[in-house]
C-alpha positions as a Markdown table, in Angstrom:
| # | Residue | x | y | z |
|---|---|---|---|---|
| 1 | Unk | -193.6 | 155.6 | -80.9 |
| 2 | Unk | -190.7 | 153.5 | -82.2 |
| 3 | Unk | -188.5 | 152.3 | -79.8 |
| 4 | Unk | -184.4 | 152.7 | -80.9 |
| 5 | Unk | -181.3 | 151.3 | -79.6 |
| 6 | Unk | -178.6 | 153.6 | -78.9 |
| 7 | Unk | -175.2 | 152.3 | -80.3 |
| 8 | Unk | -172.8 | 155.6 | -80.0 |
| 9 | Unk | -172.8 | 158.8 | -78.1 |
| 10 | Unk | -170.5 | 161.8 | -78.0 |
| 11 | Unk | -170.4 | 164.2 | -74.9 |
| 12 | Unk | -169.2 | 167.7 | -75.7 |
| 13 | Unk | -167.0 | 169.0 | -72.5 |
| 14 | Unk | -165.2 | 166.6 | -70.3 |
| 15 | Unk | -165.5 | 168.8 | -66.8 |
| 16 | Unk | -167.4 | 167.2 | -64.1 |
| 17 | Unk | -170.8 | 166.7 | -65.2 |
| 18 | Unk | -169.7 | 165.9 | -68.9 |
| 19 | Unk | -167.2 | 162.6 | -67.8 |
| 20 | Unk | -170.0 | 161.5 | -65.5 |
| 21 | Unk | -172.5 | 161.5 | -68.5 |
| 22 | Unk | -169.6 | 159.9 | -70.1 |
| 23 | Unk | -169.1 | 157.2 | -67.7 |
| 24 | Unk | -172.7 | 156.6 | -66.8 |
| 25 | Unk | -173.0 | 155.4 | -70.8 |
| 26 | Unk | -169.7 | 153.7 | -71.2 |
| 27 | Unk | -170.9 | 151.9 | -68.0 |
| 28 | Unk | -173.9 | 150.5 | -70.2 |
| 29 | Unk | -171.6 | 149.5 | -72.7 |
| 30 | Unk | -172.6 | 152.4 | -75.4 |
| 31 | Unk | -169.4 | 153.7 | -77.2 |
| 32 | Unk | -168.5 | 156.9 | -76.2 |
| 33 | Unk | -166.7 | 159.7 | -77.5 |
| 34 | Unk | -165.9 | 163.0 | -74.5 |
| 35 | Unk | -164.4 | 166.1 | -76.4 |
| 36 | Unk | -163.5 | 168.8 | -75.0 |
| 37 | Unk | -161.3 | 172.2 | -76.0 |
| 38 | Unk | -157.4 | 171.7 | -75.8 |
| 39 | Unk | -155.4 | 173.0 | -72.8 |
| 40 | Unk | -153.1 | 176.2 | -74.2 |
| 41 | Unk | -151.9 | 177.0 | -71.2 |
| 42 | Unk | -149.5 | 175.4 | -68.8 |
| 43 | Unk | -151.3 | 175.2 | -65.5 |
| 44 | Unk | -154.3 | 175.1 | -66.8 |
| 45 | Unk | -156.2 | 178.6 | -66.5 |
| 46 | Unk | -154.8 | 180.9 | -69.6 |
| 47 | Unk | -154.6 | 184.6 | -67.9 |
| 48 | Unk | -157.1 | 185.8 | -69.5 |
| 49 | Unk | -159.8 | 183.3 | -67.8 |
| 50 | Unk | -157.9 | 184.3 | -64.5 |
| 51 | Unk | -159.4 | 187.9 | -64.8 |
| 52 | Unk | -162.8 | 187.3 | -66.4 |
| 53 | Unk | -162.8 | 184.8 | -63.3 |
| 54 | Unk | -161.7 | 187.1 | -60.4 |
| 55 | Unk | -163.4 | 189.9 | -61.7 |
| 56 | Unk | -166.7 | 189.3 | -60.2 |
């Protein structure tokens, strides 16, 4: 098995556990990239995520 250096990594979703993976390798000094999905609403929870979420 070869062994290979990582030089870049992107994380997909910047919620909790995503920015501590993100962190963790910035930490190393590994370039990082966190993306996530804009914000469209204004406080943060669109209505309809409101239901889905209280529906349970």
């Amino acid at each position: 098995m070869t062994k290979r250096n990582i030089r870049k990594v992107a994380v997909l979703g910047s919620g909790v556990m995503g920015s501590r993976i993100a962190c963790h390798f910035a930490n190393t000094g590994t370039e990082v990239l966190l993306l996530d999905i804009p914000d469209t609403s204004k406080d943060g929870v669109s209505p309809k995520e409101s239901r889905r979420r209280t529906r349970w």
